[in-house]
N, C-alpha and C positions, 0 to 999 in steps of 0.2 A: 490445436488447429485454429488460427484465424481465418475471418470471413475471408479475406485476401488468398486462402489457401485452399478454397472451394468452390463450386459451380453449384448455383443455387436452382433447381430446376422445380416445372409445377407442381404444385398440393404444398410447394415447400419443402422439398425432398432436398438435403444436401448432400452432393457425393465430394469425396475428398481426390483433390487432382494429384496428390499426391507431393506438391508443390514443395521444394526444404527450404527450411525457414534460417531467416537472415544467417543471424548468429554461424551456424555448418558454412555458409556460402561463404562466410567473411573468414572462418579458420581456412576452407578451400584454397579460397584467392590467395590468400598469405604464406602458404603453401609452396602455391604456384608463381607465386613472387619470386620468392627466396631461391627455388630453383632457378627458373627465369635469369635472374641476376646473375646466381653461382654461375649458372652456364658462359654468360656474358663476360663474367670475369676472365673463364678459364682458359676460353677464344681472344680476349684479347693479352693475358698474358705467353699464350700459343704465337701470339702476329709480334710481339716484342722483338724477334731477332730478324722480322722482314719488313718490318714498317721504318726501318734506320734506311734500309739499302735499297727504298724505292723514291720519288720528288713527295713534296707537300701534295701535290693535284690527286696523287695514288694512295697516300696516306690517308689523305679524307675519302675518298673514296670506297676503300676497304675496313674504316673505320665503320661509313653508315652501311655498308650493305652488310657486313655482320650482326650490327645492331638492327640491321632489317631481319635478317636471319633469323637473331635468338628475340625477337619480339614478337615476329608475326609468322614467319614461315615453320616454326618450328612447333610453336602451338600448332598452327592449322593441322601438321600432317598429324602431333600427336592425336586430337581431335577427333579427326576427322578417321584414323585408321585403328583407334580404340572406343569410335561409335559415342562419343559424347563426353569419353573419361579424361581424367590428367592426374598427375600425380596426386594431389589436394583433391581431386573427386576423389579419385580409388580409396584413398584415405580416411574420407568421410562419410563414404557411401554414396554418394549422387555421381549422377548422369547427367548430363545437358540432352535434351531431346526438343523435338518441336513441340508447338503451342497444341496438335494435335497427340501428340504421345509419342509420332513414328522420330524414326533414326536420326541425326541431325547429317548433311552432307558438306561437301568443301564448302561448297556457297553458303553455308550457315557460319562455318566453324573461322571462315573468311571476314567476313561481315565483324564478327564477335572480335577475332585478332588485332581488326584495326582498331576498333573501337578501346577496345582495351589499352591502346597507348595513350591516349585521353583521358578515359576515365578511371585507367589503375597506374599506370604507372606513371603518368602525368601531371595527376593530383594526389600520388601515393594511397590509392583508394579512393581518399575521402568521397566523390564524385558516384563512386559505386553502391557506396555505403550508403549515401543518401538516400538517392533514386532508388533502391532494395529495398530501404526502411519506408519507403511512403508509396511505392509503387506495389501491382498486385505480383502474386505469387513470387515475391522477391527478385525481380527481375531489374539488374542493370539497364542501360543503352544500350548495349551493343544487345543483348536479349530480345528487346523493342523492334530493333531495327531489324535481327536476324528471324525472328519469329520462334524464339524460342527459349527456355528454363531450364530452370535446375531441378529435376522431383531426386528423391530419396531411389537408391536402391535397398538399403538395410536400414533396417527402422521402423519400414511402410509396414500399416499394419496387415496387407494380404495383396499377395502380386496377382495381377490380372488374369482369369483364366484365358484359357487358347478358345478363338473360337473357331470354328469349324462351318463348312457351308452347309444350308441343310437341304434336308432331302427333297428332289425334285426342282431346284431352284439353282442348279449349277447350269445349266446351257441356257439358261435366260441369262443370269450375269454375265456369262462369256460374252455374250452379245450386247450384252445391254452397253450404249452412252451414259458413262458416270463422268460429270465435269468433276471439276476443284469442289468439296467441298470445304466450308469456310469451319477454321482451325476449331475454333468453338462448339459448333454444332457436332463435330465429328466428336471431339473429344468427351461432349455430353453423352451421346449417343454412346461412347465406347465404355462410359462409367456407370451408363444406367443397365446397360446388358449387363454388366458386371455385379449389380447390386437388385436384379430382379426381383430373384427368391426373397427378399429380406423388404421390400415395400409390400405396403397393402395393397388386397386385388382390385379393388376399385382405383386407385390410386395410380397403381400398376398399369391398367387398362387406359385409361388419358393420358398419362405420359406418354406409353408407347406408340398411340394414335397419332400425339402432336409430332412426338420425333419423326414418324416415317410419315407424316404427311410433309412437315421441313425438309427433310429428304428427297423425298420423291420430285422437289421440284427443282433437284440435281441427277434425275435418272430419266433416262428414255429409250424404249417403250419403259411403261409401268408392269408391275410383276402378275403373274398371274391373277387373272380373279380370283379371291378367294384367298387368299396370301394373309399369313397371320401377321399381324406390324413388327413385331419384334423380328421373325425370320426374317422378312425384309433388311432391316437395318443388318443383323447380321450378315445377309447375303451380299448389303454393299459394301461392308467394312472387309468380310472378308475377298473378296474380289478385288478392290481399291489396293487392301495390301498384297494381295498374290501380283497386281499389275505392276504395283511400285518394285516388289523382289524380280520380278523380270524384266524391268527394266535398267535397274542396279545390277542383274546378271550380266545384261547385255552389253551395258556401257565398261563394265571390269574386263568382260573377254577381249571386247574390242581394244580396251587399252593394253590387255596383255598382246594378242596379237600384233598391234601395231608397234611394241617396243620390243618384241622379236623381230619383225619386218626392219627395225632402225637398226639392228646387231648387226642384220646378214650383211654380207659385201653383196654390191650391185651386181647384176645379171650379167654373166659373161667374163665375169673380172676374177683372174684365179687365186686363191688362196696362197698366198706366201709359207713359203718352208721356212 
């Protein structure tokens, strides 16, 4: 693990972000090249017998919007509806997630698509390779720009426990004003819960003070008097994620909803025999 590959927090404690390192990302990507391409290939040798029988204007035309197709839309949906994976992650074990740890979304997986016609398949890599090799936690452009990386799912050496809200401190969060917390702080936060037990108690005790006092100055009201720091933070990481899962709830229903509503025939208009 390189420094590049950790979050270094007080007394000098490094937690590991779980970050995968070049080399897997660059087998990935070439992975997802070679698909990528075959795919390309297999749609344009698919349009061979309709690109004769339409002008030049429709020929280009159906040229670039396949190659829009199998470059950008077809990643995204992969992406985006296998939560961060692609052929060449599933492969090598990584996930694409946010800079925070959570899910990555279209608007992430969006972002990274375009990008990736510039700096992968534009310069053949090379462009990607770079910016990974000299940048933190192996992060392209399009990564930079979407807010998000590549960590390990196999390999890592111990997956993050679940946490859970604690006791007494559920109808405050409900209530509570929790803004945007900033990717960093959260993801410290989510790697020092995770490595409690294993720092010294003194050690233990200032970290956990500095976190949830960082914290705190993204929650309102403040938690009970008396509130141990570490519950704290756990009660707004767990909260922050129950809000984000019911909001990804809600936005899925509504889209299922609304593309039944596109099926139905209009009101009044009878169903043809």
């Amino acid at each position: 693990m390189t420094d590049e590959d950790s979050i270094l927090i007080g007394e000098g404690v490094v937690l590991d972000s779980g970050a995968a390192p070049v080399p897997l990302r660059m087998v990935s990507g070439a992975i997802d090249m070679v698909a990528t391409l075959m795919l390309l290939v297999a749609g344009f040798a698919a349009l061979d017998n309709l690109l004769p029988a339409v002008n030049d204007a429709w020929q280009r035309a159906i040229v670039i919007a396949w190659t829009v197709v199998g470059l950008v839309v077809v990643p995204v949906l992969v992406e985006t509806l296998s939560r961060g994976r692609s052929l060449g992650r599933w492969a090598m074990g990584l996930r694409v997630v946010r800079d925070d740890g959570g899910p990555v979304s279209a608007r992430h997986a969006t972002a990274r698509a375009l990008l990736a016609v510039l700096e992968v398949y534009g310069t053949a890599g090379m462009l990607a390779v770079t910016v990974s090799a000299l940048g933190s936690r192996g992060k392209r452009i399009g990564d930079y720009v979407a807010g998000t990386y590549a960590m390990r799912t196999r390999g890592a050496k111990r997956a993050l426990p679940t946490l859970a809200m604690p006791v007494g401190l559920g109808e405050w969060a409900r209530t509570a004003d929790i803004t945007r917390l900033p990717d960093g702080l959260a993801l410290t936060a989510r790697m020092f819960l995770a490595r409690v037990d294993s720092i010294h108690p003194p050690s233990r005790v200032r970290i956990g003070t500095l976190l949830s006092q960082q914290v705190a100055t993204h929650v309102a009201p403040p938690p009970p008097q008396g509130t141990h720091p570490e519950a704290f933070l756990v009660a707004v990481l767990v909260e922050r994620r129950d809000r984000e899962w019911r909001i990804e709830s809600a936005r899925m229903a509504r889209s299922t909803s609304e593309g039944e509503a596109l099926r139905r025939l209009p009101f009044g208009i009878p169903d043809a025999d």
